[in-house]
Backbone as XML, in Angstrom:
<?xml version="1.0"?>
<chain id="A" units="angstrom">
  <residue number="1" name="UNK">
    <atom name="N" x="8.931" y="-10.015" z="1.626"/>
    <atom name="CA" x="7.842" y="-10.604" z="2.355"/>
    <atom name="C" x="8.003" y="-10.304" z="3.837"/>
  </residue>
  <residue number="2" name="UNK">
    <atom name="N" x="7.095" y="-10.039" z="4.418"/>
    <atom name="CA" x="6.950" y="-9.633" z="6.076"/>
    <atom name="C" x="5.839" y="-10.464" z="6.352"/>
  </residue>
  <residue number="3" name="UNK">
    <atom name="N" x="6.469" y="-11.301" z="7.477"/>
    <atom name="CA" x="5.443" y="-12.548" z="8.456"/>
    <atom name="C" x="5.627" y="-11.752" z="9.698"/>
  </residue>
  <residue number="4" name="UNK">
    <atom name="N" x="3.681" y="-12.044" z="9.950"/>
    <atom name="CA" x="3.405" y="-11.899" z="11.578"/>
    <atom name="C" x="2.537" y="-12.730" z="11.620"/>
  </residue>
  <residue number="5" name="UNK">
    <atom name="N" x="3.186" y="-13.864" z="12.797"/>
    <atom name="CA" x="2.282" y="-14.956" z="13.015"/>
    <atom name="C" x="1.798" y="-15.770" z="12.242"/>
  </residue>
  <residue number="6" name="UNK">
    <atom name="N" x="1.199" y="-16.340" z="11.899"/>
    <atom name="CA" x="0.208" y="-16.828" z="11.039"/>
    <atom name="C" x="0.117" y="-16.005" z="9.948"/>
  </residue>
  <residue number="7" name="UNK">
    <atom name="N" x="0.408" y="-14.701" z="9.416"/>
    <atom name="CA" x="0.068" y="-14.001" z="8.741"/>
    <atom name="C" x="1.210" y="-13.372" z="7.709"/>
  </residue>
  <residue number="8" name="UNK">
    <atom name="N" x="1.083" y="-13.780" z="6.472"/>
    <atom name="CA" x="1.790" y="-13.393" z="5.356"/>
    <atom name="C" x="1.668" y="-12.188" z="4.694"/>
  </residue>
  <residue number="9" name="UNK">
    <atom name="N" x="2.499" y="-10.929" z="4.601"/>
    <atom name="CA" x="2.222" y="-10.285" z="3.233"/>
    <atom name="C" x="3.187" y="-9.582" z="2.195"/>
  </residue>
  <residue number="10" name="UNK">
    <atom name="N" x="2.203" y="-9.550" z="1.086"/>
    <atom name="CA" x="3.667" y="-9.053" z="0.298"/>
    <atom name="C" x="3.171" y="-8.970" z="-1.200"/>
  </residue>
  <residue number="11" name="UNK">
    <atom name="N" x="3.974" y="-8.339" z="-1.668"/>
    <atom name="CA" x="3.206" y="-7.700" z="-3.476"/>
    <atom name="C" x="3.016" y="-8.325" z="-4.610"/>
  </residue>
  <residue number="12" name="UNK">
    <atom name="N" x="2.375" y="-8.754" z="-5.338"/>
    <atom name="CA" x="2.693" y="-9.207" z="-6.673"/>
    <atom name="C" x="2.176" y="-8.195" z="-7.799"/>
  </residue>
  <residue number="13" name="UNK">
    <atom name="N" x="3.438" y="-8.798" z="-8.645"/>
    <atom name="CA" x="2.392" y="-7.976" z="-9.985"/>
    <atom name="C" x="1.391" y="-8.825" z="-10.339"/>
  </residue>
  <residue number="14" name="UNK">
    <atom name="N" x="0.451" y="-7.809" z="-10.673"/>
    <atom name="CA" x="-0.858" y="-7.817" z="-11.499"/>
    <atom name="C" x="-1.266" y="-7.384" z="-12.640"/>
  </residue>
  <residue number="15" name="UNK">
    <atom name="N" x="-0.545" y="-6.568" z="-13.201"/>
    <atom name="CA" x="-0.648" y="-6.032" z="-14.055"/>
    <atom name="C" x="0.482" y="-5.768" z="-15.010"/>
  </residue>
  <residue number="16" name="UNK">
    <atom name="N" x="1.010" y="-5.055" z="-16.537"/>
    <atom name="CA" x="1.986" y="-5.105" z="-17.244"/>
    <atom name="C" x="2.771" y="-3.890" z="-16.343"/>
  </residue>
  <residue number="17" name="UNK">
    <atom name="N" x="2.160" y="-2.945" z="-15.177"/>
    <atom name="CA" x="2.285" y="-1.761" z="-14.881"/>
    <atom name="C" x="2.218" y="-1.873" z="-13.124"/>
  </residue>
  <residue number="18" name="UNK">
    <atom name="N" x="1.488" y="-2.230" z="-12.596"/>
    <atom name="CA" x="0.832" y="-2.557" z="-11.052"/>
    <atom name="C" x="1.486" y="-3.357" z="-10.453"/>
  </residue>
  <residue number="19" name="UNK">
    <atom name="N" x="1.540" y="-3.705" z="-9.035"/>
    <atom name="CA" x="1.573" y="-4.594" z="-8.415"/>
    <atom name="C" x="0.301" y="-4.328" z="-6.901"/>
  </residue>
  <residue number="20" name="UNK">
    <atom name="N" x="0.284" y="-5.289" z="-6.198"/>
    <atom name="CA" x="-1.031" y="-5.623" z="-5.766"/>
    <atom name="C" x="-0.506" y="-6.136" z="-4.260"/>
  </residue>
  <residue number="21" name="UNK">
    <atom name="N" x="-1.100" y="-5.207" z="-2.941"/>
    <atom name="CA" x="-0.861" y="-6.281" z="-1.742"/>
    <atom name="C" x="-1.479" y="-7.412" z="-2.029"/>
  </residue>
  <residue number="22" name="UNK">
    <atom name="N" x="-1.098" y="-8.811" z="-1.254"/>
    <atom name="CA" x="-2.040" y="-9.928" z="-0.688"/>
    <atom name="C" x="-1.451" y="-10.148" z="0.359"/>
  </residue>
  <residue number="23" name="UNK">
    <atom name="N" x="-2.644" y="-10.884" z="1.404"/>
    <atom name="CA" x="-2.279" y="-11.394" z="2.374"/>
    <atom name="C" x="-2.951" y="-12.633" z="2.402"/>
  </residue>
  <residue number="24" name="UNK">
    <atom name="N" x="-1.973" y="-13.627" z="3.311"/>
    <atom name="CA" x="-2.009" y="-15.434" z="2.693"/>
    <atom name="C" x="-1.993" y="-15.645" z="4.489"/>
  </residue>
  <residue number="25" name="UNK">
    <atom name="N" x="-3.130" y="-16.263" z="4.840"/>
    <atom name="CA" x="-3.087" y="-16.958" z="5.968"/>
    <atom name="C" x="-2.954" y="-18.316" z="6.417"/>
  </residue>
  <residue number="26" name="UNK">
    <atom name="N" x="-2.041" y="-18.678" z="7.472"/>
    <atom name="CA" x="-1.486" y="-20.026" z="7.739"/>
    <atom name="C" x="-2.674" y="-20.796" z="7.938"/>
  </residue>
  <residue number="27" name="UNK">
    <atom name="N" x="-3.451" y="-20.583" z="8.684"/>
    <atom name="CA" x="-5.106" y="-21.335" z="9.462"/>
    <atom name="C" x="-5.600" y="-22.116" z="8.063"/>
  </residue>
  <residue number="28" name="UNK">
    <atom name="N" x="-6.152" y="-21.045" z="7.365"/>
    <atom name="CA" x="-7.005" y="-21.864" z="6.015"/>
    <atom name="C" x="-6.448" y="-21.691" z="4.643"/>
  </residue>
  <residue number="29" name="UNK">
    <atom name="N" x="-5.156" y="-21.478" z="4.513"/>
    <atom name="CA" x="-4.424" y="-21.590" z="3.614"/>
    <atom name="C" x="-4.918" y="-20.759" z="2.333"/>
  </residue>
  <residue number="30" name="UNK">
    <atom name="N" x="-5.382" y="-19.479" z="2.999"/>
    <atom name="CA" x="-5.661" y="-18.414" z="1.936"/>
    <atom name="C" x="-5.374" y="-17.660" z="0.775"/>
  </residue>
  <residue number="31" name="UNK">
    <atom name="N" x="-4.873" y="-17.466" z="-0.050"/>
    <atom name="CA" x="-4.104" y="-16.351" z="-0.747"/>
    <atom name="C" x="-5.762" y="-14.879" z="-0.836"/>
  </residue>
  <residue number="32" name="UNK">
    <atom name="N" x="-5.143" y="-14.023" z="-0.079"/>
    <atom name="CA" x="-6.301" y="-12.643" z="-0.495"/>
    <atom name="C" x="-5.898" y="-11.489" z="-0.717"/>
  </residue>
  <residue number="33" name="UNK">
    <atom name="N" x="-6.485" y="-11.237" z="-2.070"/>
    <atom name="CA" x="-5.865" y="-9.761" z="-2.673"/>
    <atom name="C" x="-6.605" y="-8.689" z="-2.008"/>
  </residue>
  <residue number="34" name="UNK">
    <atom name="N" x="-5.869" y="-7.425" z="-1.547"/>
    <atom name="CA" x="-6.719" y="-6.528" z="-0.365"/>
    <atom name="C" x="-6.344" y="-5.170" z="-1.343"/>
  </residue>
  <residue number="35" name="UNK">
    <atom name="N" x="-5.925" y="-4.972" z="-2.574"/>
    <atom name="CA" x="-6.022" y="-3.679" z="-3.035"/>
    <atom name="C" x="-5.867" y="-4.323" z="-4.388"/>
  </residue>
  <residue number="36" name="UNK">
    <atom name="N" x="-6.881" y="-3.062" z="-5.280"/>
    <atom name="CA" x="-6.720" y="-3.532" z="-6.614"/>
    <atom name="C" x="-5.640" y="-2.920" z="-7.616"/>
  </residue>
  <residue number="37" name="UNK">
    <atom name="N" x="-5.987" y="-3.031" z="-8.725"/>
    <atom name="CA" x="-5.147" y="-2.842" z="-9.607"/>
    <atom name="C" x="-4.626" y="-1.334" z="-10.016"/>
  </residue>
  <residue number="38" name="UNK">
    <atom name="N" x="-5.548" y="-0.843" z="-10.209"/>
    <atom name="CA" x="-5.048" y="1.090" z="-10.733"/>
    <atom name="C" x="-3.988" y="1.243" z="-10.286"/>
  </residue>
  <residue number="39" name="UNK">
    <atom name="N" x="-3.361" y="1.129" z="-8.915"/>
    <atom name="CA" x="-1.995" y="1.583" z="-8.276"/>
    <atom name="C" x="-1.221" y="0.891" z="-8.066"/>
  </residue>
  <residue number="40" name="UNK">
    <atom name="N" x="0.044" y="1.160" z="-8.552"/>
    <atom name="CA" x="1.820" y="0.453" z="-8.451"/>
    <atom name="C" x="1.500" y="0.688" z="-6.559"/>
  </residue>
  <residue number="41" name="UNK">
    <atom name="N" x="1.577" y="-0.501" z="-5.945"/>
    <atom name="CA" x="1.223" y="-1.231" z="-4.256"/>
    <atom name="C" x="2.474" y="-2.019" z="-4.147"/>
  </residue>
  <residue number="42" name="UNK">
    <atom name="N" x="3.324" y="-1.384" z="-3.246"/>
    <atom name="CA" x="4.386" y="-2.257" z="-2.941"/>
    <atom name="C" x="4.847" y="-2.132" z="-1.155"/>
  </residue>
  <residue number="43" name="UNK">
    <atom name="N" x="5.457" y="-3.164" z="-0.468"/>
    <atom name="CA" x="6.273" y="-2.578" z="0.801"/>
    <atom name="C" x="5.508" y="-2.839" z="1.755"/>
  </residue>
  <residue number="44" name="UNK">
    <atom name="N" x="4.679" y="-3.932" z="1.841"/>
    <atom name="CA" x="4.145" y="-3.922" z="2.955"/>
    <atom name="C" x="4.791" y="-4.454" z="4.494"/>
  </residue>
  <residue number="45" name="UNK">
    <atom name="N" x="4.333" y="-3.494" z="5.512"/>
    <atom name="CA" x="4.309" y="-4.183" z="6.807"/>
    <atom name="C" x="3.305" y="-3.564" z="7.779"/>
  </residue>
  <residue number="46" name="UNK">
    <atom name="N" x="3.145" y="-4.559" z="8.492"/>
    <atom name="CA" x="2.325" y="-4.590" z="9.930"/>
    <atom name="C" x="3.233" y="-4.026" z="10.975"/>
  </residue>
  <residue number="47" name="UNK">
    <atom name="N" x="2.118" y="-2.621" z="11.756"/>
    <atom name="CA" x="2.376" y="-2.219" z="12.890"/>
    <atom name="C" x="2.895" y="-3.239" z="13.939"/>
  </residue>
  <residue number="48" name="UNK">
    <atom name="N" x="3.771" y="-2.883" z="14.651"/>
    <atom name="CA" x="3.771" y="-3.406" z="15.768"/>
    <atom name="C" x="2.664" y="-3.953" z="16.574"/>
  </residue>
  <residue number="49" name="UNK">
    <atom name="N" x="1.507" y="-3.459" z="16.842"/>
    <atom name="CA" x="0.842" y="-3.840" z="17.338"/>
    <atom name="C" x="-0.579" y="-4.633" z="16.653"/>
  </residue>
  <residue number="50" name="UNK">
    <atom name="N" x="-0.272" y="-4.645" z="15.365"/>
    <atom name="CA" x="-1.057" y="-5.822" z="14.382"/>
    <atom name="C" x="-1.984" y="-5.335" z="13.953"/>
  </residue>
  <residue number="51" name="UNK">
    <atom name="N" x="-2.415" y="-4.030" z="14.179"/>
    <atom name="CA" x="-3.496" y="-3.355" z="13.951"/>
    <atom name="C" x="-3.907" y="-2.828" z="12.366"/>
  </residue>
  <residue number="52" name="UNK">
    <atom name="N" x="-2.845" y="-2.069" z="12.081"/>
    <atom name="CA" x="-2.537" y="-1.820" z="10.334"/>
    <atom name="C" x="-1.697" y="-2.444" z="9.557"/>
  </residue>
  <residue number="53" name="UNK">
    <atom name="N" x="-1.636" y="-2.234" z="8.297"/>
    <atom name="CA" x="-1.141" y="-2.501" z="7.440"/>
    <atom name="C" x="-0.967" y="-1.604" z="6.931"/>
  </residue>
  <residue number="54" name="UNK">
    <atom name="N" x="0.120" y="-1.147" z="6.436"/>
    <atom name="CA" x="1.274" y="0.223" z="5.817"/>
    <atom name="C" x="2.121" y="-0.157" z="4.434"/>
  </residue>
  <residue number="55" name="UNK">
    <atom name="N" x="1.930" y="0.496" z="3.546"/>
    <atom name="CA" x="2.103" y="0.516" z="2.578"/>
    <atom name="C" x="2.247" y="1.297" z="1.176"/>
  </residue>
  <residue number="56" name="UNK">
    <atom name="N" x="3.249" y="1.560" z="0.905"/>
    <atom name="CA" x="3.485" y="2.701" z="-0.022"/>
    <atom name="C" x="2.612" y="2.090" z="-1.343"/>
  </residue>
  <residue number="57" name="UNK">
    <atom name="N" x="2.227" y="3.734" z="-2.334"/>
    <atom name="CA" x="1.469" y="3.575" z="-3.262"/>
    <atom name="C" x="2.268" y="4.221" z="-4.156"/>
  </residue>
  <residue number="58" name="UNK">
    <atom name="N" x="2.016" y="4.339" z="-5.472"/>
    <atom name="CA" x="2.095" y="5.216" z="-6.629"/>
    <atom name="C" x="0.909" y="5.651" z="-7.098"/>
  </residue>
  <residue number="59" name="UNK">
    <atom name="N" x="0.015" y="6.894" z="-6.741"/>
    <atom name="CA" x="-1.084" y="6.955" z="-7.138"/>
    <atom name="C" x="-0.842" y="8.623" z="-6.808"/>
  </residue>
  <residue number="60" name="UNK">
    <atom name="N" x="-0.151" y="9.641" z="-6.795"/>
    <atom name="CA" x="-0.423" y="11.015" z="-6.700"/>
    <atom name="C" x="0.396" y="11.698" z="-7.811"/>
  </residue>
  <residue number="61" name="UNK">
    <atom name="N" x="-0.236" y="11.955" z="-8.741"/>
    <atom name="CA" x="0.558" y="12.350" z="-10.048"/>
    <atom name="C" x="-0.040" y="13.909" z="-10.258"/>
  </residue>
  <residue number="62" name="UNK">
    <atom name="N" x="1.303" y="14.550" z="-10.071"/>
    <atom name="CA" x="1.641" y="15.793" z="-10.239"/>
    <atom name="C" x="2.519" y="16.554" z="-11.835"/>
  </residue>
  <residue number="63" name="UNK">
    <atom name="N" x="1.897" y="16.184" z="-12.665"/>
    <atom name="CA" x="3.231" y="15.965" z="-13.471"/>
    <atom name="C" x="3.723" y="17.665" z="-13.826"/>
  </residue>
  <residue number="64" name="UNK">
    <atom name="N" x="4.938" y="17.766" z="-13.808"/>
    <atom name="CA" x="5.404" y="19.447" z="-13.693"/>
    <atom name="C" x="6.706" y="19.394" z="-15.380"/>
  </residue>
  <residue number="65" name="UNK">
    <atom name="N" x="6.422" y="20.739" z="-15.747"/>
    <atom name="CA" x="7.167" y="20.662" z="-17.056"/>
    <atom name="C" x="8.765" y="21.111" z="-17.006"/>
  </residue>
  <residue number="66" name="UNK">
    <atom name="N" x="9.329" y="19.987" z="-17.318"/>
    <atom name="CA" x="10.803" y="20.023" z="-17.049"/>
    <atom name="C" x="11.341" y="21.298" z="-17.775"/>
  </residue>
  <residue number="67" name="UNK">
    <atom name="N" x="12.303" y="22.054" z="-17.159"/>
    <atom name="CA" x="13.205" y="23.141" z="-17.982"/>
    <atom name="C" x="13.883" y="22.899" z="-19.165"/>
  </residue>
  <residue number="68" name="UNK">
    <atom name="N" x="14.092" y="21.758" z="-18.640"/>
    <atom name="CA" x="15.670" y="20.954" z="-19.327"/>
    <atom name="C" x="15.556" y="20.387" z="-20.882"/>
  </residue>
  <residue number="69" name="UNK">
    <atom name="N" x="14.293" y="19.903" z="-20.764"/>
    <atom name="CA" x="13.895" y="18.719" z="-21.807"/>
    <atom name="C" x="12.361" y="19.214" z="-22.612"/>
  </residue>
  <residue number="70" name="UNK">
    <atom name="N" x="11.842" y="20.198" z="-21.484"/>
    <atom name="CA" x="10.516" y="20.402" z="-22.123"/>
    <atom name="C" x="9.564" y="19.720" z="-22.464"/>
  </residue>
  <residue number="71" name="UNK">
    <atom name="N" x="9.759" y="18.923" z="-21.161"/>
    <atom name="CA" x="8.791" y="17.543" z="-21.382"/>
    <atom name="C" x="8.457" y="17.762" z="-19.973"/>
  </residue>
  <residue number="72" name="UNK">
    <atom name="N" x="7.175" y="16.592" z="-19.465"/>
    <atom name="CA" x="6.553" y="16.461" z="-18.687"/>
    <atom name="C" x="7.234" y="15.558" z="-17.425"/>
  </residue>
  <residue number="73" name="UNK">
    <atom name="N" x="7.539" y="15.813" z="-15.994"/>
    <atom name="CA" x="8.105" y="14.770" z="-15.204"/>
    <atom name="C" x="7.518" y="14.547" z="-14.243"/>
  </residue>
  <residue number="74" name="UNK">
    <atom name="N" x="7.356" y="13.225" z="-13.017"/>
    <atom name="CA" x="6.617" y="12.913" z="-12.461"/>
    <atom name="C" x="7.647" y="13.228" z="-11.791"/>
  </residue>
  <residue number="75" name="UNK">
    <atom name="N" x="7.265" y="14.089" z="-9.982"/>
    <atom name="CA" x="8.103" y="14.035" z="-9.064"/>
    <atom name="C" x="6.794" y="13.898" z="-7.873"/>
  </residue>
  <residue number="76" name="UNK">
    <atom name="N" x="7.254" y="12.920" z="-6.495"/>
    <atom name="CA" x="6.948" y="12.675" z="-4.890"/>
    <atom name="C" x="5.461" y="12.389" z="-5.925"/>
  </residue>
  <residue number="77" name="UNK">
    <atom name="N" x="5.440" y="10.906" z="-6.474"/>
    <atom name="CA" x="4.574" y="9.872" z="-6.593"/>
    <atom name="C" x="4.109" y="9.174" z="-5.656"/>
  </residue>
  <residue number="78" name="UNK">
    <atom name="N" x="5.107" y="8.851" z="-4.587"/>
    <atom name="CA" x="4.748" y="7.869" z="-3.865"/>
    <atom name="C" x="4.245" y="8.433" z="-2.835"/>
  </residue>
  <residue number="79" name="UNK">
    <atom name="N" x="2.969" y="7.590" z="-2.274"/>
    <atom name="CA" x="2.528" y="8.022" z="-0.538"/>
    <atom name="C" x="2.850" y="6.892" z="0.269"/>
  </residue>
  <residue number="80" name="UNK">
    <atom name="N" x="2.567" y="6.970" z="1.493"/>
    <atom name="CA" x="2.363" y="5.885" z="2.728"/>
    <atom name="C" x="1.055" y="6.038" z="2.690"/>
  </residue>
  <residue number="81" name="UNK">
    <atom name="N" x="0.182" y="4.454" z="3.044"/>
    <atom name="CA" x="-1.307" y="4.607" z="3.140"/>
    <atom name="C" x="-1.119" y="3.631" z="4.427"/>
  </residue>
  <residue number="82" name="UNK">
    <atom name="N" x="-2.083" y="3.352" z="4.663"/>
    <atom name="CA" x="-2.861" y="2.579" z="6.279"/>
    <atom name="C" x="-3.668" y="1.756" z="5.682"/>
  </residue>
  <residue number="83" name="UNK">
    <atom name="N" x="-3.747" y="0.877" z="6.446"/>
    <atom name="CA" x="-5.294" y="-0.263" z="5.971"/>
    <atom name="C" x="-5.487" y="-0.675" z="7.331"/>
  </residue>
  <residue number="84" name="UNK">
    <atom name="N" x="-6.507" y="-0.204" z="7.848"/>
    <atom name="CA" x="-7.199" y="-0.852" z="9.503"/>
    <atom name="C" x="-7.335" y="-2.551" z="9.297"/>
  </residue>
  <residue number="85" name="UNK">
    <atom name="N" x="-6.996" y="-3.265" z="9.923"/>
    <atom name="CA" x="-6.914" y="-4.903" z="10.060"/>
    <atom name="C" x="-8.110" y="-5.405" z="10.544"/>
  </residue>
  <residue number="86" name="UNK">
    <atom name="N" x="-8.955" y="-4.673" z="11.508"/>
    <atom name="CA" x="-10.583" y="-4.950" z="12.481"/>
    <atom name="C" x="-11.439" y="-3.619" z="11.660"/>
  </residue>
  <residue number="87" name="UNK">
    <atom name="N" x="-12.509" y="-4.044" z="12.092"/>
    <atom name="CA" x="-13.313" y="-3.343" z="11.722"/>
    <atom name="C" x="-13.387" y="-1.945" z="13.252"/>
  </residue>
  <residue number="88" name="UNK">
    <atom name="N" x="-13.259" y="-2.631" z="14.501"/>
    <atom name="CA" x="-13.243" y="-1.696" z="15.275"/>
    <atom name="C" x="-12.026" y="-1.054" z="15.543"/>
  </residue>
  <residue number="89" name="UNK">
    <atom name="N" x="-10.927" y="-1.172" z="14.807"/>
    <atom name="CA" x="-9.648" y="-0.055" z="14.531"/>
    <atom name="C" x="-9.752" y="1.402" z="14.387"/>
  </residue>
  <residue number="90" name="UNK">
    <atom name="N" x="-9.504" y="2.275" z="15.271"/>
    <atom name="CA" x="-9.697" y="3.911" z="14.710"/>
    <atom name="C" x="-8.764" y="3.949" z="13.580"/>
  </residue>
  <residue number="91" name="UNK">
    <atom name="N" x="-8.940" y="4.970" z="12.931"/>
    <atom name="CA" x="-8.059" y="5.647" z="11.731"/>
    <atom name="C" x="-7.088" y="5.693" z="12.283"/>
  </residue>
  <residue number="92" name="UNK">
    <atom name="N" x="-5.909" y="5.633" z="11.090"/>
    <atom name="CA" x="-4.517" y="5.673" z="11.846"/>
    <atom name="C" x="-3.896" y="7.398" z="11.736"/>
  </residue>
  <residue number="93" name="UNK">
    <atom name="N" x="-4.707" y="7.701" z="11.142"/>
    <atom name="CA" x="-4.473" y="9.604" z="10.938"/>
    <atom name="C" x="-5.982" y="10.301" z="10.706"/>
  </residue>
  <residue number="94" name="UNK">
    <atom name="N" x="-6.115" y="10.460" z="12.212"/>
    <atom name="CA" x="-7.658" y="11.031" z="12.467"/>
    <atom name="C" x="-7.339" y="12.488" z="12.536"/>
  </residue>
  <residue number="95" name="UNK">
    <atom name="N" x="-8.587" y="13.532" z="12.099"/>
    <atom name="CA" x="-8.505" y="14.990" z="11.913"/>
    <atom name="C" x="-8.068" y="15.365" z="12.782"/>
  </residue>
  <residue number="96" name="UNK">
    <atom name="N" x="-7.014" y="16.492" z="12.948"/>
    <atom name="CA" x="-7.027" y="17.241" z="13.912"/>
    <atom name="C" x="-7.927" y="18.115" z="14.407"/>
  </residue>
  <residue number="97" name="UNK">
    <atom name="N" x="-7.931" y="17.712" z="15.841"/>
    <atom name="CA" x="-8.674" y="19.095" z="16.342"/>
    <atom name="C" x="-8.410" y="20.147" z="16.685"/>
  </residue>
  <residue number="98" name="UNK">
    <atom name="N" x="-9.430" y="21.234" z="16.864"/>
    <atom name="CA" x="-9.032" y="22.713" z="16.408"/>
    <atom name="C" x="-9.956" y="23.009" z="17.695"/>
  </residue>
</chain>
């Protein structure tokens, strides 16, 4: 669990497979789920400056056929994602320009 301020967050499972950010606020005694179910969601924390929310996923499946076993293996599943906190937040990885 990672507290900023008033502000709680942290994963639960949701599923036999998933787990799920929420964030729980001190003011009105909230519990709010901010991503759904399809993706294993774990690890959250807030930028320094309160702006995002960062958080690894399991959602990029590459699956490549093992030598060894001749079976199928999942390798670099996991990403880092962003979640803007305001609506007037820029992207936290805007296009480069060219």
């Amino acid at each position: 669990m990672v507290a900023r301020s008033q502000w709680l967050t942290f994963a639960l499972q949701t599923t036999e497979r998933t787990r799920s950010i929420y964030i729980w606020n001190e003011k009105d005694n909230q519990l709010r789920k901010i991503t759904g179910d399809l993706f294993d969601e774990t690890q959250p924390v807030w930028d320094p400056a309160g702006k995002y929310l960062f958080y690894l996923s399991d959602r990029m499946y590459s699956p490549q056929i093992s030598a060894v076993e001749w079976n199928y293996a999942g390798d670099r599943m996991t990403g880092v994602f962003a979640m803007a906190l305001g609506k007037d937040v820029p992207h936290p990885f805007p296009p480069a320009e060219r």
